[in-house]
N, C-alpha and C positions, 0 to 999 in steps of 0.2 A: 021803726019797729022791726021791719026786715033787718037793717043793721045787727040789732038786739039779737034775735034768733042767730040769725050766722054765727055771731060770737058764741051766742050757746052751744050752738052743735058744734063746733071746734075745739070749744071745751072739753063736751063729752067724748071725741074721736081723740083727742090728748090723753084723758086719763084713759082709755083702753087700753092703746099703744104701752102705757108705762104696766097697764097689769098686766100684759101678755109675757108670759116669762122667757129670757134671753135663753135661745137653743145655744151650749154651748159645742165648741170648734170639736169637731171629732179628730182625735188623738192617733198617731199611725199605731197601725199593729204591731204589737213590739217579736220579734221575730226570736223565733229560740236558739240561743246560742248552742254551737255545735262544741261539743266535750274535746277538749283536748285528744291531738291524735297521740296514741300509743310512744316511748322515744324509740327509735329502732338503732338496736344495737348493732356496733360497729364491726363491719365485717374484717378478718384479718386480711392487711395488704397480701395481693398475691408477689410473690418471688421473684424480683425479677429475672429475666429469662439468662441466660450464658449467655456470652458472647462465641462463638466458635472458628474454628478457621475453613473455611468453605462450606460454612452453615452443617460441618461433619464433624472436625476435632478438636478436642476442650483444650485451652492451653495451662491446663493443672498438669506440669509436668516435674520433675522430682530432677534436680541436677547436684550431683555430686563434688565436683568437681569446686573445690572453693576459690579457686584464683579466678574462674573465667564465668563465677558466676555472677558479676557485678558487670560483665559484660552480653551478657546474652540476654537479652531483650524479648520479656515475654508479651508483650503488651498485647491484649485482645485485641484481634484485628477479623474482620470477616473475609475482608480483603486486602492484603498487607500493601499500600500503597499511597505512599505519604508524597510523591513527586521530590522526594530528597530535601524539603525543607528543613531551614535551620542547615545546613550542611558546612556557614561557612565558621561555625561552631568550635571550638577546641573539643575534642573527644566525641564528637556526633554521632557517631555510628555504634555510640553506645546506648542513643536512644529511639534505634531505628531495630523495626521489628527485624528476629534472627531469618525468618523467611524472608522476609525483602533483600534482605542482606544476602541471603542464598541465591536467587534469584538475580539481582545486581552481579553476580562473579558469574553467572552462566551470561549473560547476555557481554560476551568477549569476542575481538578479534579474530579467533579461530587458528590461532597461534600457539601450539605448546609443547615442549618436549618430552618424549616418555623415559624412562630410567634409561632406558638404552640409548639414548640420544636420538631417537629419530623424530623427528620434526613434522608434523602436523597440518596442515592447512584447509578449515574448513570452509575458507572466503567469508566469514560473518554473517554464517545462517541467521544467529538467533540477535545480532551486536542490534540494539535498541530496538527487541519486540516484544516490550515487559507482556503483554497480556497472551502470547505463543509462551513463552515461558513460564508463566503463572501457570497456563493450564495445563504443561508438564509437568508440572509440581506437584499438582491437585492431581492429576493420573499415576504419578508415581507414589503418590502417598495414597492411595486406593487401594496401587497393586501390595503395597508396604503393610495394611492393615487384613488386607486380604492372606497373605502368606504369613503372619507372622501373630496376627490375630489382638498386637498392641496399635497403642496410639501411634502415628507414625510421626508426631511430634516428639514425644518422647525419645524413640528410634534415632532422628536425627540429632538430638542435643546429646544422646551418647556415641553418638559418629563423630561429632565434632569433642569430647572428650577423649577419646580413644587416638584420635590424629594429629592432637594437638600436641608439636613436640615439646620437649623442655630446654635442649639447650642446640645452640645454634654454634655455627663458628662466622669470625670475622675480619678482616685483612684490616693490618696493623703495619704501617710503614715504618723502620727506625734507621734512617740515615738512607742508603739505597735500597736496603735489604725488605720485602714483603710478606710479610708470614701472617700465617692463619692462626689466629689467637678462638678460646671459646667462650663463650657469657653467655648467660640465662636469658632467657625469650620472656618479656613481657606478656601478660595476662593477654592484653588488646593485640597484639604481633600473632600470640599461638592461636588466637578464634582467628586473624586474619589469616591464617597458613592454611590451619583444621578447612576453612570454609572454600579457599581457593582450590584445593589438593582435591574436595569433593567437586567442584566444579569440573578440575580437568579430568578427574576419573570418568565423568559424565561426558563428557566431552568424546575424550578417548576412545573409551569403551565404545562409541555407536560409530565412529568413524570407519568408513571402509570396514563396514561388518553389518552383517544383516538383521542385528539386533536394533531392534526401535532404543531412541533416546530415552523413553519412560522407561523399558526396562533394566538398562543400562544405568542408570539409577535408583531404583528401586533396588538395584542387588549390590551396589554399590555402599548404600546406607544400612541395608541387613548386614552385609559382609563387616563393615566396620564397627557396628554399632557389637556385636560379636567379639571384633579385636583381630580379625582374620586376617593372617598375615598376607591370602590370595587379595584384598581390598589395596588398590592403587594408593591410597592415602597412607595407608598403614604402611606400608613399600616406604612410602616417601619421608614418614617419623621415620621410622628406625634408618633410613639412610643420611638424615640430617643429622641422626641423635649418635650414631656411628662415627662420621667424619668429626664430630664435636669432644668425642671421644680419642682421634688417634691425636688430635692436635693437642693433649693436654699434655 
């Protein structure tokens, strides 16, 4: 009889169980989506910046001169100083900046003659001290912009226009005989003459005189950029272009 019961009441605890109704699984909070953010419109790239040369002068400069403008090398540089790479090049120095290339003729020997034949000797103040001559450069183009109130880029590329001869003379042997025959100066020849003849005028001009190198240059490139016959370069075309002249 006890058996009997137990099965009873287990019965009864069975059907409870099955009426109690299943709590169903609570579902997550569904979280509210956030609206699309706004698209933001595209700002204009800003400009980029010039390149300059001593962080002072633009190399937008205007050259006239059409033979030797295939030779003058504007390339933005902030600091013209390439260590001569690429040098062993056919025409190299035509894609070397025109201030490094000014700078390369001032660091010389300290050797050179003046019209008058007098001979020179500065023992080779400046011979391999690119960065003493760069910052000649950079001071003589201050004083250049300062008196003159242009770009001092500019200034120089018509220095080196204005000094660049045209024609040269050259010795011709014919049997024993040696004579000075004339022919026209190569584009690349008349920027190497125009840039050396500034050099030695710089040179010159401060030697045994009390005038600083910087300004000695500085008056140098106003004088010739001018066409001034007092500019040592300018002396030196019309004396080549003279002798070119009686030999014809």
């Amino acid at each position: 009889m006890k058996l009997m019961a137990e099965a009873q009441v287990q019965e009864m605890q069975a059907e409870e169980v099955k009426q109690e109704p299943v709590q169903e699984a609570k579902k997550p909070a569904r979280r509210r989506a956030k609206p699309p953010a706004p698209e933001l419109e595209q700002m204009p790239s800003a400009p980029k910046s010039e390149i300059l040369l001593f962080n002072k002068y633009s190399y937008n400069v205007e050259i006239l001169d059409p033979s030797v403008k295939n030779y003058v090398n504007l390339k933005p540089l902030v600091f013209p100083e390439t260590f001569r790479k690429g040098s062993q090049h056919k025409f190299s120095k035509a894609d070397l900046n025109i201030i490094e290339r000014f700078a390369n003729d001032l660091m010389r020997g300290g050797t050179g003659g003046k019209i008058s034949g007098k001979v020179i000797r500065t023992k080779g103040r400046l011979q391999g001290k690119k960065f003493t001559v760069m910052r000649v450069i950079e001071d003589a183009f201050d004083k250049v912009h300062h008196q003159t109130g242009k770009n001092p880029i500019q200034i120089l590329v018509r220095a080196l226009e204005n000094s660049a001869p045209i024609e040269d003379t050259t010795r011709v042997r014919y049997g024993g005989i040696i004579s000075n025959i004339p022919v026209d100066v190569s584009a690349s020849r008349r920027l190497d003459i125009a840039l050396r003849n500034l050099a030695m005028a710089t040179i010159i001009g401060s030697f045994g005189n009390r005038r600083s190198i910087v300004d000695t240059m500085a008056s140098e490139l106003v004088l010739a950029a001018k066409g001034d016959v007092n500019s040592y370069a300018i002396k030196r075309k019309n004396e080549i272009e003279r002798m070119a002249r009686s030999a014809k």
